[in-house]
C-alpha positions as CSV (number, residue, x, y, z in Angstrom):
1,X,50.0,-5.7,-10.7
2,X,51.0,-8.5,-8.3
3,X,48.0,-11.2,-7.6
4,X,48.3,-13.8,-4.7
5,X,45.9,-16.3,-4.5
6,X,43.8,-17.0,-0.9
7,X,41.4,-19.0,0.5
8,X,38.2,-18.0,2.7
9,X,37.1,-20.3,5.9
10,X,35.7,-19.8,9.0
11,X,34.7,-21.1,12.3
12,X,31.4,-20.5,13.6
13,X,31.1,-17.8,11.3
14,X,34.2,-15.8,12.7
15,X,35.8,-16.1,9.3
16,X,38.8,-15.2,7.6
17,X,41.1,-14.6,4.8
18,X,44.4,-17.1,4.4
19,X,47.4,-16.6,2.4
20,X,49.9,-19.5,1.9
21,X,53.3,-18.1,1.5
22,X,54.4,-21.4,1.1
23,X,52.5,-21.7,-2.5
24,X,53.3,-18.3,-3.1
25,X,57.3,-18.4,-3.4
26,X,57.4,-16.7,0.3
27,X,55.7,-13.4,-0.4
28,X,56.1,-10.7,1.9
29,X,54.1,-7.8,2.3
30,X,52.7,-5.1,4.6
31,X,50.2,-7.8,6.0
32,X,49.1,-5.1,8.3
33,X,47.8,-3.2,5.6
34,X,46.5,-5.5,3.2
35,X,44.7,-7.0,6.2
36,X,42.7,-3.8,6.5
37,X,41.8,-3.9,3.1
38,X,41.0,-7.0,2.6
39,X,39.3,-7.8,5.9
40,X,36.9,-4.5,4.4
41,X,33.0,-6.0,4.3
42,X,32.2,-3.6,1.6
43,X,35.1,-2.9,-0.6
44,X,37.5,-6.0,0.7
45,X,37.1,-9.6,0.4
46,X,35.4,-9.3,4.3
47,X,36.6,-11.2,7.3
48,X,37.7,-10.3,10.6
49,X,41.1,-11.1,10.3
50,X,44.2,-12.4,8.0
51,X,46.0,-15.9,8.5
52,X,49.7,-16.4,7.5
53,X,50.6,-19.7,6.4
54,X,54.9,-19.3,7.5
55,X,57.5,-22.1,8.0
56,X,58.0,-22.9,11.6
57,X,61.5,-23.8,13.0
58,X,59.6,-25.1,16.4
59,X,56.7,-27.3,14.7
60,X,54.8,-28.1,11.4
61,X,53.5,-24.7,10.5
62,X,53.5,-21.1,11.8
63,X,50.3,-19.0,11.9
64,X,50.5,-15.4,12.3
65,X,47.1,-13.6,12.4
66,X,46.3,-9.9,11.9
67,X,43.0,-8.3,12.8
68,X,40.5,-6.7,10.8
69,X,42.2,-3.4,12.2
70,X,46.1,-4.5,10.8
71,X,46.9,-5.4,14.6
72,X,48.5,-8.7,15.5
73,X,46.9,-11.2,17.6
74,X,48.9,-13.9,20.0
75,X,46.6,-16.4,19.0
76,X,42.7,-17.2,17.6
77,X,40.8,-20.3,18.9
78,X,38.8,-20.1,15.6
79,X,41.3,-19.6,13.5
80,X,43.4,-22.0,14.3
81,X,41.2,-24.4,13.5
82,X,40.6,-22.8,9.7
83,X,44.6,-22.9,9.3
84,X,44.6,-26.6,10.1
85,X,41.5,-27.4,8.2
86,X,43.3,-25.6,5.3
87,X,46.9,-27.5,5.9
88,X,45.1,-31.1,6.2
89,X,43.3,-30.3,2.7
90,X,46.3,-29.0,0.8
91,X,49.3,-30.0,2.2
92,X,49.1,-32.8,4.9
93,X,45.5,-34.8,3.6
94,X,47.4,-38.6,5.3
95,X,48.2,-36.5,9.1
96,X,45.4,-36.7,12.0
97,X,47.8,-34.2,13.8
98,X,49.1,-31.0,13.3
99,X,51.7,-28.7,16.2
100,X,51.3,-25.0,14.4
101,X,53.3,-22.5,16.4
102,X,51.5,-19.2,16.9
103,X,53.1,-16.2,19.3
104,X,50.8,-17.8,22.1
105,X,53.0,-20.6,21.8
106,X,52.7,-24.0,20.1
107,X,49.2,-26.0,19.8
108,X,48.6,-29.4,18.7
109,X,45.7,-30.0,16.5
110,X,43.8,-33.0,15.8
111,X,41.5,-34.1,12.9
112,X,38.0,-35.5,14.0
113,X,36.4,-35.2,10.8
114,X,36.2,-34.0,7.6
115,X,35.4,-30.4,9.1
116,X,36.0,-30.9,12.6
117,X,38.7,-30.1,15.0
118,X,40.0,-30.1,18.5
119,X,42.7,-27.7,19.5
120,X,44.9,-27.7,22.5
121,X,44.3,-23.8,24.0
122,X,47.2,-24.2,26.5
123,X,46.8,-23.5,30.2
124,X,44.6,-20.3,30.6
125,X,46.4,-17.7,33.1
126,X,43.2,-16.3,35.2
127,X,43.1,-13.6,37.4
128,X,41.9,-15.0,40.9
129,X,39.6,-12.1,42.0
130,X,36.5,-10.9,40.2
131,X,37.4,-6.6,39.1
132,X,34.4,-4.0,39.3
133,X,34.9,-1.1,36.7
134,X,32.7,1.8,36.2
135,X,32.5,2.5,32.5
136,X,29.9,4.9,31.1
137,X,27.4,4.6,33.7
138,X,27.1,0.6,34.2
139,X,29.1,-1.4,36.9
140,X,30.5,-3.8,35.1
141,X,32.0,-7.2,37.3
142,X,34.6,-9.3,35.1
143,X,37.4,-11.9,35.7
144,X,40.6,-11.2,33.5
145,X,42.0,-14.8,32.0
146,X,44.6,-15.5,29.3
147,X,43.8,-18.4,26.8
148,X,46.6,-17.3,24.2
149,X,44.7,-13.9,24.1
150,X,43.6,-11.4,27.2
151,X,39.6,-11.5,28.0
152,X,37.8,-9.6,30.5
153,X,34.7,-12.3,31.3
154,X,31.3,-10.4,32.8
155,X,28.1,-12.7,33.4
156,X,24.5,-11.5,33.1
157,X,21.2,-12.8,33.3
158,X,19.9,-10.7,30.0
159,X,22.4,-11.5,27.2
160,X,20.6,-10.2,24.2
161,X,19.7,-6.9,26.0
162,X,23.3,-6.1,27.8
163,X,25.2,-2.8,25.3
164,X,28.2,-5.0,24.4
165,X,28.3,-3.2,21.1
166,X,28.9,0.4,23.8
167,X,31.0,-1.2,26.2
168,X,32.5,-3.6,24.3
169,X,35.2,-0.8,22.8
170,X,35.3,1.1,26.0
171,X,36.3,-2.3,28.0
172,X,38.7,-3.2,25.1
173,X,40.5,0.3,25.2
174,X,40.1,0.6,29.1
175,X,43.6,1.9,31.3
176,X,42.8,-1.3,33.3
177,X,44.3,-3.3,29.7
178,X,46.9,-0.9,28.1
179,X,47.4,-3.8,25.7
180,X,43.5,-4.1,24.7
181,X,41.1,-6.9,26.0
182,X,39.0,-8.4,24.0
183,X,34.6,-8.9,26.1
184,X,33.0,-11.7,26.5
185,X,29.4,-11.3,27.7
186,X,27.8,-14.6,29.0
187,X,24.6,-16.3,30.3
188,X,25.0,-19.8,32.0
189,X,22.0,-22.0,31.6
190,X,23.1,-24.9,33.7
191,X,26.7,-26.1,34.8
192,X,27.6,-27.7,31.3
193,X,25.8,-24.9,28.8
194,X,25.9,-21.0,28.6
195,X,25.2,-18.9,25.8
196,X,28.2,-15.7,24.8
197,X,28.6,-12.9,22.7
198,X,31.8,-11.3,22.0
199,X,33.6,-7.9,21.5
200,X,37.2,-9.0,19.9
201,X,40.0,-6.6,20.4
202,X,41.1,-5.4,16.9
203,X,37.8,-6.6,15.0
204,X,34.5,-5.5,17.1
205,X,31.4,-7.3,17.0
206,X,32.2,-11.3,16.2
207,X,29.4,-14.1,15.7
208,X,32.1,-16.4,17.7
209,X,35.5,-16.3,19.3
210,X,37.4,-19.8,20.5
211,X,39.5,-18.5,22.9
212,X,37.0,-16.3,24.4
213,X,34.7,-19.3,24.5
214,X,37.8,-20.7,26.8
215,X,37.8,-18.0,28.9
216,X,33.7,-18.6,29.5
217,X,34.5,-22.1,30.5
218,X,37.3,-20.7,32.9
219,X,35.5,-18.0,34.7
220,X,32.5,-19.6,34.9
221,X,34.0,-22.7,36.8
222,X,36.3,-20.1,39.1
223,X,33.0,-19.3,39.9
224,X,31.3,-22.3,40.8
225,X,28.4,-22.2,38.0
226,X,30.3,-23.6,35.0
227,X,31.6,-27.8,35.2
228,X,34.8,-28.4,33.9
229,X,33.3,-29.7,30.4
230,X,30.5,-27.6,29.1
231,X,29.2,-26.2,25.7
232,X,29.6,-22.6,25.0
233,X,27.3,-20.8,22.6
234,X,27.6,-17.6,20.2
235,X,25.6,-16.8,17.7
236,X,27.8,-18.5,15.4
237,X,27.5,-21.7,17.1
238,X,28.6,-23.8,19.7
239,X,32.2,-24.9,20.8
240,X,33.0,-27.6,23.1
241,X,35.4,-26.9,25.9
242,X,37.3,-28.5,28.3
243,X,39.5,-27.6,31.4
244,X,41.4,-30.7,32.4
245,X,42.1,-31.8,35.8
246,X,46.2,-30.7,34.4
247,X,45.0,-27.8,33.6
248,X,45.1,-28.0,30.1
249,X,42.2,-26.7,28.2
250,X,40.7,-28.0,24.9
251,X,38.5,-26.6,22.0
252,X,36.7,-28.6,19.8
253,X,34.4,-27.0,17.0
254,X,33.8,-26.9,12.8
255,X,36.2,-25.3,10.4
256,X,34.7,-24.7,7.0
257,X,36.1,-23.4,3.7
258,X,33.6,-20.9,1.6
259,X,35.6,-20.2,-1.8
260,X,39.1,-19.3,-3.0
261,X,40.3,-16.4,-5.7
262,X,43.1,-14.4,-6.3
263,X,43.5,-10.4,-5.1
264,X,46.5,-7.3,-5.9
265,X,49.1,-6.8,-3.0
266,X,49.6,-3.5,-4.9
């Protein structure tokens, strides 16, 4: 029975299972799969989603990320920064910069501290009219925008109380995204704070997501009530954003490591 070893991290509580195929001799396996059972909270090791550590032709490292569900993902603002924090511990402890390539493209990454990071997202690709959907009975106003990963971005004035965990899935699976969307629900408190919760294609209910945190920060300064800097809030914790005058937007936020073992592929 073959045993790989892997490490658990996360971000603001979106956590996740890592493999390094480097230290493993270049395993390969039905990630898709072993992502679903692994990413299991009851009979798994329990995350919402599995990080590849590949070679990159293009930059240092490549990251591919599965879902809790076995489905790929472009690119995970939260993860991201768990794969660095894991390469700057094991194999690169002297480098304050990292360029991982993910299928969103390359991003650079930049040590801050021990177990902070700031990412850079890329330029988000945002819709420039707010959509109206009716889904289920509620009337539901969003902004689409790209930040490696499609969001659909509603704004409410009662967070806690608005059914994200009912129209969360029928957003994610709506006609209007025959790819899937992942929901971001938010409340702005002033120009350069609102709190978010998020529904993330592939994995469902997250305590944080870093690239829907982006998107926040982007439709919410479309919209004139968000500045270009501001702190975004899950229940996970907060992530600092930035939209740059160039357009370029910028994460910055923890990356912690919880414990490491070894589990079957088999």
């Amino acid at each position: 029975m073959s045993r790989v070893p892997f490490v658990k991290l996360h971000g603001n509580a979106n956590d996740f299972v890592l493999v390094d195929t480097l230290r493993t001799g270049g395993v390969s396996a039905d990630w898709a799969e072993l992502a679903q059972r692994w990413c299991a909270r009851r009979t798994g090791i329990g995350a919402d989603g599995l990080l590849i550590v590949e070679p990159s032709a293009r930059a240092d490292y490549r990251m591919r990320i599965i879902n809790a569900d076995g489905s790929p993902a472009e690119m995970c603002g939260n993860g991201i920064r768990c794969f660095a924090h894991y390469l700057f511990s094991e194999h690169c402890p002297a480098r304050e910069e990292l360029a991982i390539e993910t299928d969103a493209g390359v991003k650079t990454v930049w040590r801050r501290g021990e177990q902070h990071y700031t990412v850079q997202m890329g330029v988000p690709n945002a819709e420039p009219e707010v959509e109206t959907l009716v889904i289920e009975g509620h009337t539901l106003r969003f902004r689409a925008v790209n930040t490696g990963t499609p969001h659909a971005v509603l704004f409410t004035n009662a967070l806690i109380q608005f059914p994200l965990e009912q129209l969360g899935p029928a957003l994610e699976r709506h006609p209007r995204f025959p790819e899937g969307t992942n929901v971001q629900v938010a409340q702005v408190l002033n120009a350069h704070e609102s709190h978010a919760r998020s529904w993330e294609r592939g994995a469902g209910l997250t305590q944080a997501c870093g690239t829907g945190a982006c998107a926040v920060l982007v439709a919410g300064h479309l919209a004139g009530q968000l500045a270009r800097t501001a702190t975004i809030q899950m229940p996970g914790g907060p992530l600092e954003i930035e939209w740059r005058e160039d357009g370029m937007l910028m994460m910055t936020g923890p990356a912690v490591e919880v414990f490491r073992g070894k589990i079957t592929l088999d």
